[in-house]
C-alpha positions as CSV (number, residue, x, y, z in Angstrom):
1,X,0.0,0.0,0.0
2,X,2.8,2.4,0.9
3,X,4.6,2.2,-2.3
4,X,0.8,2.4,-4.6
5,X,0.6,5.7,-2.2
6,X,4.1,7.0,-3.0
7,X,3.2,6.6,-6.8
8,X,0.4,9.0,-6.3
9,X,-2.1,5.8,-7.0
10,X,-4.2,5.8,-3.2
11,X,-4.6,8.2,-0.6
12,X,-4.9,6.4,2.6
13,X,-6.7,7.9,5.2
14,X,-4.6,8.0,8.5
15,X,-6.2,6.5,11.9
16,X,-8.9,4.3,9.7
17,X,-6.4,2.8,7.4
18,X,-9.0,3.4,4.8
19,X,-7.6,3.2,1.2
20,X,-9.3,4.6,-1.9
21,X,-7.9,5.2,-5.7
22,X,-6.3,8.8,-6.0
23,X,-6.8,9.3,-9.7
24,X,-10.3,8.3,-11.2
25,X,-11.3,7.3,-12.8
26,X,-9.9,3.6,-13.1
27,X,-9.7,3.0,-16.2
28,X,-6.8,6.0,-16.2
29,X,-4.6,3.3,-14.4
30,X,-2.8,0.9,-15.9
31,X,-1.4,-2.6,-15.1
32,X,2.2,-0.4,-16.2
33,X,1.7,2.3,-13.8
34,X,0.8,-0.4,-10.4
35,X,3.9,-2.8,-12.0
36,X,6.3,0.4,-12.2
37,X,4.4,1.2,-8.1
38,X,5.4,-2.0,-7.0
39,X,8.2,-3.5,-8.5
40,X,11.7,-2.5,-7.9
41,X,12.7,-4.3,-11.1
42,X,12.9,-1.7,-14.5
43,X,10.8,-3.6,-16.8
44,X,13.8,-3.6,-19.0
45,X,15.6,-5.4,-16.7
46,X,13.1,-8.1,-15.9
47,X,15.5,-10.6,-17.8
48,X,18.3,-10.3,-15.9
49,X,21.5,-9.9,-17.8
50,X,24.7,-10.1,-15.1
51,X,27.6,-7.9,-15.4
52,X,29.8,-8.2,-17.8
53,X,32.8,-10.9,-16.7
54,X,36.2,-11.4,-17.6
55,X,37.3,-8.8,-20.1
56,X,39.9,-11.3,-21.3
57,X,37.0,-13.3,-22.7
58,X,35.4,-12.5,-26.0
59,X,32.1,-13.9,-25.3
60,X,31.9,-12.7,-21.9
61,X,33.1,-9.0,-23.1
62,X,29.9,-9.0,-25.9
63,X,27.1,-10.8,-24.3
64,X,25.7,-8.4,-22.3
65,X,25.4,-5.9,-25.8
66,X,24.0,-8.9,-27.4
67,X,21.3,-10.0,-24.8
68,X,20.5,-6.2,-24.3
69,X,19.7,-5.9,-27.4
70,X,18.1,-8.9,-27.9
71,X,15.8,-8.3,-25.0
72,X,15.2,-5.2,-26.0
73,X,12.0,-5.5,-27.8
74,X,10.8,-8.1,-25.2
75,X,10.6,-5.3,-22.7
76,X,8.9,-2.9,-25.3
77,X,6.4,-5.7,-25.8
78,X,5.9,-6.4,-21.9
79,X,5.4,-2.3,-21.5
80,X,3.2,-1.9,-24.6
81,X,0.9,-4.7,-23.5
82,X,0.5,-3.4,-19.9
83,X,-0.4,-0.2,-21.0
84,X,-3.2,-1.7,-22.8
85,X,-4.7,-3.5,-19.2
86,X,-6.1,-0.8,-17.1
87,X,-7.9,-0.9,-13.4
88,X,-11.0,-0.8,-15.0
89,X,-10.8,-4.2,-17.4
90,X,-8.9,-5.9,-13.7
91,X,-12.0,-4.6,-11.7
92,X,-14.3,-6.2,-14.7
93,X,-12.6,-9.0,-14.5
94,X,-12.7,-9.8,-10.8
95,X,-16.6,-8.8,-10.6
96,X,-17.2,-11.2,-13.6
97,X,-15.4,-14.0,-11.8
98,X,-16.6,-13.2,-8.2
99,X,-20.8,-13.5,-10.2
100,X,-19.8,-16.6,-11.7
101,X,-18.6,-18.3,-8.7
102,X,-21.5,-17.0,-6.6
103,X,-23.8,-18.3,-9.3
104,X,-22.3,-21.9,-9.1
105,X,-22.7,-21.5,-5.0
106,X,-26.3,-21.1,-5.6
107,X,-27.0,-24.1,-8.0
């Protein structure tokens, strides 16, 4: 909660604890902007690439260009497609599941 409230994404409410959404309204939020919240990982280095090793070595003095470049478009595609999931289609989601499952209770 404390790091979605550092983003600017809650306000909490101090002695209740009560949470709600600071921007509305949720479909202005996307799975991008709760990830970059949350995570202390840089989508573009999700796919960790370690530091580069002995200099001596060719392969291990060019792999790190080669896999950062590689992954390059990975992380582009990871960004671009959580930009595209907002609050609103998670919230949708979750209500649609939550009606099914009560449904199937009541049968």
């Amino acid at each position: 909660m404390g790091a979605l409230k550092r983003a600017g994404l809650i306000t909490v409410a101090r002695g209740t604890g009560g949470a709600e959404l600071a921007r509305t309204p949720p479909k202005e939020i996307t799975l991008l902007d709760i990830y970059q919240a949350v995570e202390s990982t840089n989508l573009d280095d999700v796919i960790g690439i370690h530091e580069r090793g002995n200099h001596t070595c060719p392969v291990a003095r060019n792999i790190h260009d080669v896999l950062k470049d590689a992954y390059a478009p990975v992380a582009k595609a990871m960004s671009d497609s959580m930009r595209e999931v907002t609050l609103a289609n998670m919230l949708a989601d979750y209500r649609n599941r939550i009606g099914v499952k009560a449904r199937q209770l009541e049968q």
